[in-house]
PAMI-621519 format. One line per field, with one value per residue (C-alpha): z, y, x; residue in three letters. Coordinates in steps of 0.05 Angstrom, whole numbers, always signed. Each point is the difference from the previous one (the first is absolute). Layout:
N
Z = c(Z;...)
Y = c(Y;...)
X = c(X;...)
resn = c(ALA;...)
! end
This chain:
389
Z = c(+85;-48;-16;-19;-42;-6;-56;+34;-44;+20;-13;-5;+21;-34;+31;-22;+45;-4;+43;+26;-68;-42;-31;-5;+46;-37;-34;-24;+57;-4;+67;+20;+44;+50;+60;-47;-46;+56;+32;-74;+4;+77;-39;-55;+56;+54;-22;+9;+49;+63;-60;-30;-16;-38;-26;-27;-22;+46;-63;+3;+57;-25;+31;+79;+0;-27;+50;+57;-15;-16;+67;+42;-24;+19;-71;+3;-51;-27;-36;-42;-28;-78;-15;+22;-48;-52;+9;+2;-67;-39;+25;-28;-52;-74;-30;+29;+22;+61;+12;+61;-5;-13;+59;+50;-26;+3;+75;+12;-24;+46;+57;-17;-3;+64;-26;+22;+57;+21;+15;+79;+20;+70;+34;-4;+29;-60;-45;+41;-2;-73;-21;+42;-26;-74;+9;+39;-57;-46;+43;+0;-80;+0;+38;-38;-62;+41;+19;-82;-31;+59;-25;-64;+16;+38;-56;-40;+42;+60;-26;+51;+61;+2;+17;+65;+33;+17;-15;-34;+28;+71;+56;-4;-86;+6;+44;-41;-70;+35;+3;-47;-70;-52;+5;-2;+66;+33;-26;+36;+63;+50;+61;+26;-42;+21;+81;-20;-36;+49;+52;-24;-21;+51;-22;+17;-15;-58;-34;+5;-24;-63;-18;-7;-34;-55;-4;-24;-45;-29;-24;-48;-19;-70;+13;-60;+20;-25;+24;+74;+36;-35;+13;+68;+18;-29;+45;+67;-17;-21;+69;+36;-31;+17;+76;+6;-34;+48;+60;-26;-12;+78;+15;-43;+35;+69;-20;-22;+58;+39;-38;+12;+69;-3;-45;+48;-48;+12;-78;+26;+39;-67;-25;-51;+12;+27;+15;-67;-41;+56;-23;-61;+0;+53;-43;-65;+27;+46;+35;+1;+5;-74;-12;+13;-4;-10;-76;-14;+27;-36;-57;+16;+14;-77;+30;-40;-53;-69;-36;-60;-34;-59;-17;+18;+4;+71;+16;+51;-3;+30;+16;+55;-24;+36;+14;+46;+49;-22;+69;+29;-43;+11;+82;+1;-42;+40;+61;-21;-20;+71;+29;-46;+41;+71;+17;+0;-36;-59;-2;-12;-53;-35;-4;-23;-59;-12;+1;-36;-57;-3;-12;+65;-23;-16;+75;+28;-26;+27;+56;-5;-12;+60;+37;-26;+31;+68;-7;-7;+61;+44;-15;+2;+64;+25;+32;+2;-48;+37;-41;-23;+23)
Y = c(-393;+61;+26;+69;+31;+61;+41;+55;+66;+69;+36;-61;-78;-56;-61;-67;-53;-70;-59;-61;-31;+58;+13;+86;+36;+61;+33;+71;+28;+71;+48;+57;+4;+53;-26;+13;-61;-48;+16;-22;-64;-12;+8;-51;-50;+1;-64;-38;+39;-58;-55;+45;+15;+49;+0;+64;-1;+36;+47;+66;+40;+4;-64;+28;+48;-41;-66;+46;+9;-58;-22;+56;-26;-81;-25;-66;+33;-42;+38;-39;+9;+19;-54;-50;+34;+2;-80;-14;+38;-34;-66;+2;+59;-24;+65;+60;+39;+52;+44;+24;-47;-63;+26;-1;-67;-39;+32;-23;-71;+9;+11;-62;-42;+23;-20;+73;+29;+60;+68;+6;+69;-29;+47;+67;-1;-46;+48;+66;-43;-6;+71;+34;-54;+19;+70;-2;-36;+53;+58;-39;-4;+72;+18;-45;+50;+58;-25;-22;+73;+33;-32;+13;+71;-5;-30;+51;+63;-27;-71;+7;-2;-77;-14;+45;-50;-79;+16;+70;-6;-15;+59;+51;-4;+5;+63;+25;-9;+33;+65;-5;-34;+29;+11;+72;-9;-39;+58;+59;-28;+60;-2;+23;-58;-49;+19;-4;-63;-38;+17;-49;-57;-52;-29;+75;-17;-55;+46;+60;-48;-20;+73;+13;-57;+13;+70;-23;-47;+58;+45;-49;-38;-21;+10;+43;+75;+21;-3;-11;+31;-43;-62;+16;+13;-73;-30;+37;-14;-73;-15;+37;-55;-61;+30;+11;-71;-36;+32;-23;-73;+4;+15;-57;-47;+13;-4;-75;-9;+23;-49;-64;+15;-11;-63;-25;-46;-41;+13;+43;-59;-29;+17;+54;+33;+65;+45;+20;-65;-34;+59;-18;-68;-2;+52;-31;-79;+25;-59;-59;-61;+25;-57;-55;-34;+52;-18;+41;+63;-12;+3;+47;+43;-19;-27;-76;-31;+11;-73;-17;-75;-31;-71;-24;+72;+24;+68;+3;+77;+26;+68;+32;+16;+66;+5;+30;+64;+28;+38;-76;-26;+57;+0;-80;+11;+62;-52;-51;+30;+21;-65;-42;+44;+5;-66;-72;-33;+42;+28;-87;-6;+58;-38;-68;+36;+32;-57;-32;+53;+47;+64;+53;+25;-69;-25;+66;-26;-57;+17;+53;-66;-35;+75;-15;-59;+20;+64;-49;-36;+57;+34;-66;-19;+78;-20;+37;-30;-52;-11;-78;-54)
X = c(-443;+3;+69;+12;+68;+13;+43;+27;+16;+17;-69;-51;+5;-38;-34;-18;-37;+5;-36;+34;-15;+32;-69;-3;-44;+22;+55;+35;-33;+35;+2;+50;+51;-37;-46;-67;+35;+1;-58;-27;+35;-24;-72;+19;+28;-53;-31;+62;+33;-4;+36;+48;+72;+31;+69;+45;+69;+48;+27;+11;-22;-73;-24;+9;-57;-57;+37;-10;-68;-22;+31;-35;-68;+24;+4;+57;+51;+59;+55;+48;+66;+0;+53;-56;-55;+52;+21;-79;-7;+53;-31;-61;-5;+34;-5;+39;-60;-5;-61;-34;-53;+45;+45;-61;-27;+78;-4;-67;+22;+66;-40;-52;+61;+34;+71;+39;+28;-25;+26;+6;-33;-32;+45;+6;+75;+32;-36;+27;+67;-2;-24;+58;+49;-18;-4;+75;+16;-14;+31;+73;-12;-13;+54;+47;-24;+12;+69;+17;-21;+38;+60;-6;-7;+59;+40;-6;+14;+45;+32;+52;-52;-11;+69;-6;-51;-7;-82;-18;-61;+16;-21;+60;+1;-77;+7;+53;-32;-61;+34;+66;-11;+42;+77;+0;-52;+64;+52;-34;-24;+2;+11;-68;-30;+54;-23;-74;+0;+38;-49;-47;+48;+9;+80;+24;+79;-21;-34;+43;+64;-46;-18;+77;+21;-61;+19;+67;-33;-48;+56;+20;-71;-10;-70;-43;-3;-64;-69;+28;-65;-52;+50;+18;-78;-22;+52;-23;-70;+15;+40;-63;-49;+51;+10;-82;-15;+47;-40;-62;+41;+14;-77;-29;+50;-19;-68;+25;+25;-61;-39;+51;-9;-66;+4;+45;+28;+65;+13;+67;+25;+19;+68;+12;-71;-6;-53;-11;+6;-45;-55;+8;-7;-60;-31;+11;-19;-59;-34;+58;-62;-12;+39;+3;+76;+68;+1;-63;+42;+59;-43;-42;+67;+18;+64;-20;+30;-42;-4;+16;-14;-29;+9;+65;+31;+2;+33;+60;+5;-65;-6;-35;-78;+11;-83;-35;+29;+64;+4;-5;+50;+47;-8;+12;+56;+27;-3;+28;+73;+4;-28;+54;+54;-25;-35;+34;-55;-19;+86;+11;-56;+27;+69;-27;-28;+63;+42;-55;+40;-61;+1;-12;-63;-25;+26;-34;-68;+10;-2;-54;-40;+19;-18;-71;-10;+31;-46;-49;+9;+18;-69;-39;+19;+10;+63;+63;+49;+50;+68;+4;+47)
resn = c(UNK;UNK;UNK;UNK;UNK;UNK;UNK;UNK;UNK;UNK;UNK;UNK;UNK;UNK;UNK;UNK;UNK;UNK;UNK;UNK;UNK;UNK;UNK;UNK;UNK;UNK;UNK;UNK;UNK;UNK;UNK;UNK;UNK;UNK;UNK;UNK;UNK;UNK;UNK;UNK;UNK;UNK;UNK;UNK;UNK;UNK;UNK;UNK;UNK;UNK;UNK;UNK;UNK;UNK;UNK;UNK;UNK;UNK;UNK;UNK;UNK;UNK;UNK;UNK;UNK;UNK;UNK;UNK;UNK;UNK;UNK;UNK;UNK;UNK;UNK;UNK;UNK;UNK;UNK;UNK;UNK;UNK;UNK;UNK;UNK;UNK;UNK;UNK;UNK;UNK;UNK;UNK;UNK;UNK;UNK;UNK;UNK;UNK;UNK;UNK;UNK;UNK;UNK;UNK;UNK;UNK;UNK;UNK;UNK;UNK;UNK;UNK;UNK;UNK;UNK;UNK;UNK;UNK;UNK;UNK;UNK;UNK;UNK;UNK;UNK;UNK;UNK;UNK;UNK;UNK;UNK;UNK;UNK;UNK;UNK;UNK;UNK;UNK;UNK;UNK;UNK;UNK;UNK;UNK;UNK;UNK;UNK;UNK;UNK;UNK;UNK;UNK;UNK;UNK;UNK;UNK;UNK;UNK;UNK;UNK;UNK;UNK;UNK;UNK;UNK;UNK;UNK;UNK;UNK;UNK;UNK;UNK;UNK;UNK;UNK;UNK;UNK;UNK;UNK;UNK;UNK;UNK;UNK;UNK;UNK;UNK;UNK;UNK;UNK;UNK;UNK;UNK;UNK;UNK;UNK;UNK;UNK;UNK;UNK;UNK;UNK;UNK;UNK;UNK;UNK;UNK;UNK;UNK;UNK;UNK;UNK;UNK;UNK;UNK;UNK;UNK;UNK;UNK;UNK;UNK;UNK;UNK;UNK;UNK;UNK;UNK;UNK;UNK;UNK;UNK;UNK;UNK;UNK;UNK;UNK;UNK;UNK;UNK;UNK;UNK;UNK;UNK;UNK;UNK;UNK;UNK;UNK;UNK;UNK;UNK;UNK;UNK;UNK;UNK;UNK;UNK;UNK;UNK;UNK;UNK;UNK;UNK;UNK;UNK;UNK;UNK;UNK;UNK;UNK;UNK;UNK;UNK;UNK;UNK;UNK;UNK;UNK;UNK;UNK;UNK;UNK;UNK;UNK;UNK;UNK;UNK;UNK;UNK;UNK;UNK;UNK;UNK;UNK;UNK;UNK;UNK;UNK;UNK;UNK;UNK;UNK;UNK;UNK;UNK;UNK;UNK;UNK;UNK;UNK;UNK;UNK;UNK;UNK;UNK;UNK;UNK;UNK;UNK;UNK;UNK;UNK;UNK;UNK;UNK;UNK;UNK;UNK;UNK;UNK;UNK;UNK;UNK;UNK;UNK;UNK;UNK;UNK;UNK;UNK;UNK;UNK;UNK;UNK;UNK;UNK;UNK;UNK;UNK;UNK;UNK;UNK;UNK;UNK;UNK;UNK;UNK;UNK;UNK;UNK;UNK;UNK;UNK;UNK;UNK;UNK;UNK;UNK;UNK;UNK;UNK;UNK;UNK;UNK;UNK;UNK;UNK;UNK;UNK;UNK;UNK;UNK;UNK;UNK;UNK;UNK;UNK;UNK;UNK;UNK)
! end
């Protein structure tokens, strides 16, 4: 067998091939990232191609075009987690070296050894599942900008509005911000503007009772009184941006949902996991026979204990390693403090660890641990969770 890594880089990727007895076929074999680069590397491979594997680290987002590709023309294409390159490379390098061409050879020598798990892109659902996840991800952190600058904005021209709503950025303040930002826009509401703007709110007699108690509020506001037009525009186009970005939150989640559907997956029969966390997990875990007993998911997940001992000496407070998928760890954790609260089983294992005396957080990943191993079982046997006796 020949074994292949791969350094992948934004522009241009470097190979290095090894046989089954580490000897070097060839090395710092430079090609870009555009199809005339791997068409050069095809070239360079055809000898080998029927006893060959080639191994890439899943970094970045550079790696997916030249794995497609490579996949289109049948080549057997393992991509590994970086933590697993990294591991290898403390292992057996002494000096703190990192190049391209040392990257593809400790990859190379990953794959000859065959210790790794590998990054599940069989099917194309887990990775649709974990794209849409990420990207609805980022649109809640966007909006959760939007939402902080609008504030501040508000602070300093109208600090009096907050107090008028529960949520200042629930539907009637969103519709009324949207037209009305600035006090003196809440003192001089005609009513020709009144009559026109309430045509298009839906809480007719909610809204109307807010207008008049903020119009109160705006004749005494100890708001600033300059530069009222470029504050007041910042805020309508800021609650514009939050209003559009939840829409497009709404699309990428029935697109989830599409896609569950599909899966079929009785991921949502566990407690505490919703549509969206059961995306994100399915996305973020792909193929559950990656591996092989539920410990390898909890660590996988980063949700392990790190280990500390020499000699005698033996740490009791281990913190989590906190490896691997943050949008993992965060949906298992998300999960679990509803699960501790709605189902029997995790709600007691929760309060062992509390009467154990530890702290809520510490209970709560307790049980996100104990999650993993019922997600675990739930997807290896593809059977609908049943609550335990």
């Amino acid at each position: 067998m020949f074994y292949l890594g791969i350094d992948i880089g934004k522009n241009t990727h470097v190979a290095y091939l090894l046989d089954s007895k580490k000897k070097v076929v060839f090395k710092a074999f430079s090609f870009s990232n555009s199809i005339d680069g791997a068409e050069s590397l095809i070239c360079k491979l055809e000898p080998f191609k029927n006893e060959l594997e080639i191994g890439m680290e899943a970094t970045g987002h550079y790696w997916l075009s030249l794995y497609s590709y490579l996949s289109e023309k049948n080549f057997t294409v393992r991509v590994i987690n970086p933590i697993q390159t990294d591991g290898w490379r403390q292992g057996i390098e002494i000096r703190k070296r990192k190049t391209d061409i040392i990257d593809s050879l400790l990859i190379a020598d990953l794959l000859r050894y065959g210790d790794f798990v590998e990054t599940s892109l069989s099917d194309e659902y887990y990775l649709s599942l974990r794209n849409l996840s990420r990207f609805r991800s980022y649109l809640v952190s966007s909006i959760g900008d939007l939402k902080r600058k609008t504030i501040a904005l508000l602070d300093q021209i109208f600090p009096e509005y907050a107090s008028s709503f529960s949520n200042i950025f629930g539907k009637t303040s969103k519709e009324i911000l949207a037209n009305f930002s600035s006090p003196s826009d809440f003192e001089d509401i005609s009513s020709e503007k009144l009559t026109s703007f309430l045509e298009n709110v839906t809480m007719k007699k909610f809204a109307t009772r807010k207008l008049e108690e903020l119009s109160k509020k705006a004749s005494t506001s100890f708001g600033v009184n300059f530069c009222l037009d470029s504050f007041g525009l910042q805020i309508k186009m800021l609650i514009e941006q939050i209003s559009f970005i939840q829409n497009q939150v709404l699309d990428v989640e029935n697109e989830l949902a599409t896609i569950l559907e599909k899966l079929n997956s009785p991921i949502t029969t566990i407690p505490g996991i919703g549509s969206v966390n059961a995306a994100t997990i399915l996305g973020e875990i792909g193929d559950i026979k990656r591996f092989s007993n539920p410990s390898k998911l909890v660590a996988y997940a980063g949700l392990d204990a790190s280990i500390s001992q020499s000699g005698e000496f033996e740490s009791t407070f281990n913190h989590m390693t906190k490896r691997g998928s943050p949008y993992l760890r965060r949906a298992l954790f998300q999960s679990a403090l509803r699960a501790e609260f709605c189902d029997p089983v995790f709600s007691n294992y929760y309060q062992k660890k509390i009467t154990e005396g530890k702290h809520h957080l510490v209970a709560t990943n307790a049980v996100d641990r104990k999650l993993c191993h019922t997600i675990f079982a739930v997807l290896t046997k593809n059977e609908p969770y049943q609550e335990q006796s």
